[in-house]
C-alpha positions as CSV (number, residue, x, y, z in Angstrom):
1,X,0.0,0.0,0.0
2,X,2.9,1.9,0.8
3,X,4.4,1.9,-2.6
4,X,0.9,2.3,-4.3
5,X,0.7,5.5,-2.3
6,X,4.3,7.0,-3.5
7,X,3.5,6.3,-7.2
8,X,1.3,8.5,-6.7
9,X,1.9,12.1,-8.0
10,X,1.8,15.2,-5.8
11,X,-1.9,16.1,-6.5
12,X,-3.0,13.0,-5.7
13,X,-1.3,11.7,-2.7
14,X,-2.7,15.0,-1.3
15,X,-6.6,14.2,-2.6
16,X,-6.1,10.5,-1.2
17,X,-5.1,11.7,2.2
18,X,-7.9,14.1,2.0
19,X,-10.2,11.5,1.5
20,X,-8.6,9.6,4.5
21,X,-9.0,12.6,7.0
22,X,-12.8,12.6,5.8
23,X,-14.0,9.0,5.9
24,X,-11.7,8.5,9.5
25,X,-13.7,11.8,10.9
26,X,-17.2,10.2,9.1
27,X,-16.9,7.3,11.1
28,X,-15.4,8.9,14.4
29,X,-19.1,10.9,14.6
30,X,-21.2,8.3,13.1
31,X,-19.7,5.4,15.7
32,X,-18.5,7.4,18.5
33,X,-20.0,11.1,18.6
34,X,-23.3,10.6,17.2
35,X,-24.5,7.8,19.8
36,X,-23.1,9.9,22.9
37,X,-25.2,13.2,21.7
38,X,-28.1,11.1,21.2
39,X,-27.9,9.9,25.0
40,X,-27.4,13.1,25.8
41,X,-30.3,14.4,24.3
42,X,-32.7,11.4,25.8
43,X,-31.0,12.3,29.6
44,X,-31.4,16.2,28.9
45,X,-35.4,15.6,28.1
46,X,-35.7,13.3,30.9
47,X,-34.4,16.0,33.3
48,X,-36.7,18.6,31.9
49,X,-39.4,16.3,32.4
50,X,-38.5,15.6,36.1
51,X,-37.9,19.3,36.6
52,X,-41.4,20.3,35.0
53,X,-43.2,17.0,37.6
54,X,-41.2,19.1,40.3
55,X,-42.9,22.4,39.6
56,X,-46.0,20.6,39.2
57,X,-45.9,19.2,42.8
58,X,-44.7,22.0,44.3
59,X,-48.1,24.0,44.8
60,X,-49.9,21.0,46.2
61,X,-46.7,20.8,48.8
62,X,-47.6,24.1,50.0
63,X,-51.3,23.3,49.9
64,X,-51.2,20.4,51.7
65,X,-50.2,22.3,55.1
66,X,-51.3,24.7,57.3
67,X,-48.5,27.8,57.1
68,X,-46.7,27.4,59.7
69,X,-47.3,24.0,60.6
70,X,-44.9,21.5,60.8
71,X,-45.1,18.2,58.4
72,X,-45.8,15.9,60.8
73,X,-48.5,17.5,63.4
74,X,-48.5,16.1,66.7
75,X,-51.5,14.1,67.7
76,X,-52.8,15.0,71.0
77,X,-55.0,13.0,73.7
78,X,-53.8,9.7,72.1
79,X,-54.4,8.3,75.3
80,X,-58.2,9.8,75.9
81,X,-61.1,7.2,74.8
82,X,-63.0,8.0,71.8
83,X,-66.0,9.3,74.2
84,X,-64.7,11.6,75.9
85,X,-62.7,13.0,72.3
86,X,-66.0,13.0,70.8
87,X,-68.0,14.7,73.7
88,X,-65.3,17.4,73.9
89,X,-65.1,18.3,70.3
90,X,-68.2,18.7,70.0
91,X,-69.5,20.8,73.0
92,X,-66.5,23.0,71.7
93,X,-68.3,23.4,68.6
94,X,-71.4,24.0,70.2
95,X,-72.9,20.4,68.0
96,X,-73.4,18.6,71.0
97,X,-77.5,19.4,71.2
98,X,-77.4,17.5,67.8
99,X,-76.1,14.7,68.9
100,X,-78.8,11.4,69.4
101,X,-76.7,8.6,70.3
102,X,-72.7,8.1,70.5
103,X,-71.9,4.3,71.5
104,X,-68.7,3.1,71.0
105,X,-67.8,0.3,68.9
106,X,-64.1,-0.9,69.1
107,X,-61.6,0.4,71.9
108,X,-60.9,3.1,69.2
109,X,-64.0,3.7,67.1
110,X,-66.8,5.2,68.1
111,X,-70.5,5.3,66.0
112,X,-72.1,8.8,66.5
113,X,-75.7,10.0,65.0
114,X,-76.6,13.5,64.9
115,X,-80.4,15.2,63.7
116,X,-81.1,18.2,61.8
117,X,-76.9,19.1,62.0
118,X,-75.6,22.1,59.7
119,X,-73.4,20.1,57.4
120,X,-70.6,22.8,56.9
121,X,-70.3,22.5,61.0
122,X,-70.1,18.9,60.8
123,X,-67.7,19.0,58.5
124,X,-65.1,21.5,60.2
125,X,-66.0,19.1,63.4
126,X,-64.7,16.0,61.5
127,X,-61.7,18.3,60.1
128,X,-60.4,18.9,63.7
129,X,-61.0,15.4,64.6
130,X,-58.9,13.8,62.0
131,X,-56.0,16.9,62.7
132,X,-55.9,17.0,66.3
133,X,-56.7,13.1,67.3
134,X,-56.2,11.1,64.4
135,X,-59.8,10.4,63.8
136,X,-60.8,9.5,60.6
137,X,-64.4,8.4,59.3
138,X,-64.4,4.6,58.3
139,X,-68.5,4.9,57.5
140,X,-70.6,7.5,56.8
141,X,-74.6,7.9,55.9
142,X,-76.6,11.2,55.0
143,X,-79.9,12.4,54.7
144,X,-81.7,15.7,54.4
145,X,-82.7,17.1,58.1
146,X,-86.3,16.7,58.9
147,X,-86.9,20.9,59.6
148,X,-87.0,22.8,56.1
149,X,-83.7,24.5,56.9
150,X,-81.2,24.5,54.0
151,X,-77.9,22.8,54.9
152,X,-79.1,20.8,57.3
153,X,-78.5,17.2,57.7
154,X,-79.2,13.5,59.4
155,X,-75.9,11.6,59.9
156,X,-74.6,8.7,61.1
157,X,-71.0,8.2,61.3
158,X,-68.2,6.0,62.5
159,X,-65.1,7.5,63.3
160,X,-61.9,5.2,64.4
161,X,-58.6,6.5,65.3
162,X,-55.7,5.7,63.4
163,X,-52.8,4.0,65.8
């Protein structure tokens, strides 16, 4: 090959080596170059799309707390029975006179019906319930109230506290 290459004249030694600097850089991108970028590319739209999930989240973060609050809320009167949470809670909220019956039903549940309740209080009741004490509603039924008043509600709930 070497002596092909110096019978060559001038000219064309120079156009063959020419050639030889273009295929060698060809395949240098096409194996080597071309394959990197491309995994580039597919880890620079992966990261956009985990930055754009981020910024998605980030509202419902903010919204998912109380300002102020810490992320993990102590639970207080852990120790006080279900009874005497729910008898509390709701003479604090001034629903007591609503109440008809409250009989407990595990060591941590409690099944509480209430007549002709204002369903917005009922529902800021069981807000502070499942905040402050961990008490969550496992079953629910609704009906309208028997007075005419708007908003107003039967209910029968059971509420168990998470351990």
């Amino acid at each position: 090959m070497k002596d092909w290459f110096e019978s060559l004249e001038m000219r064309e030694r120079q156009f063959v080596a020419i050639g030889v600097v273009v295929v060698v850089l060809s395949l240098l991108y096409g194996l080597v170059w071309a394959p990197l970028d491309r995994n580039h590319m597919a880890l620079k739209a992966e990261v956009q799309n985990w930055q754009r999930s981020l910024a998605e989240l980030r509202p419902l973060r903010v919204n998912g707390r109380n300002p102020g609050q810490s992320q993990s809320a102590p639970v207080i009167g852990m120790q006080q029975s279900p009874i005497i949470i729910v008898d509390e809670t709701l003479s604090s909220r001034g629903l007591d006179r609503y109440r008809r019956r409250s009989q407990p039903t595990t060591s941590n549940g409690i099944r509480v019906e209430f007549e002709n309740v204002a369903f917005d209080e009922l529902v800021l009741w069981l807000g502070d319930l499942s905040e402050r004490y961990a008490m969550h509603v496992q079953a629910g039924s609704f009906s309208t109230g028997s007075q005419a008043a708007s908003g107003r509600i039967n209910a029968t709930l059971t509420l168990e506290r998470a351990l």
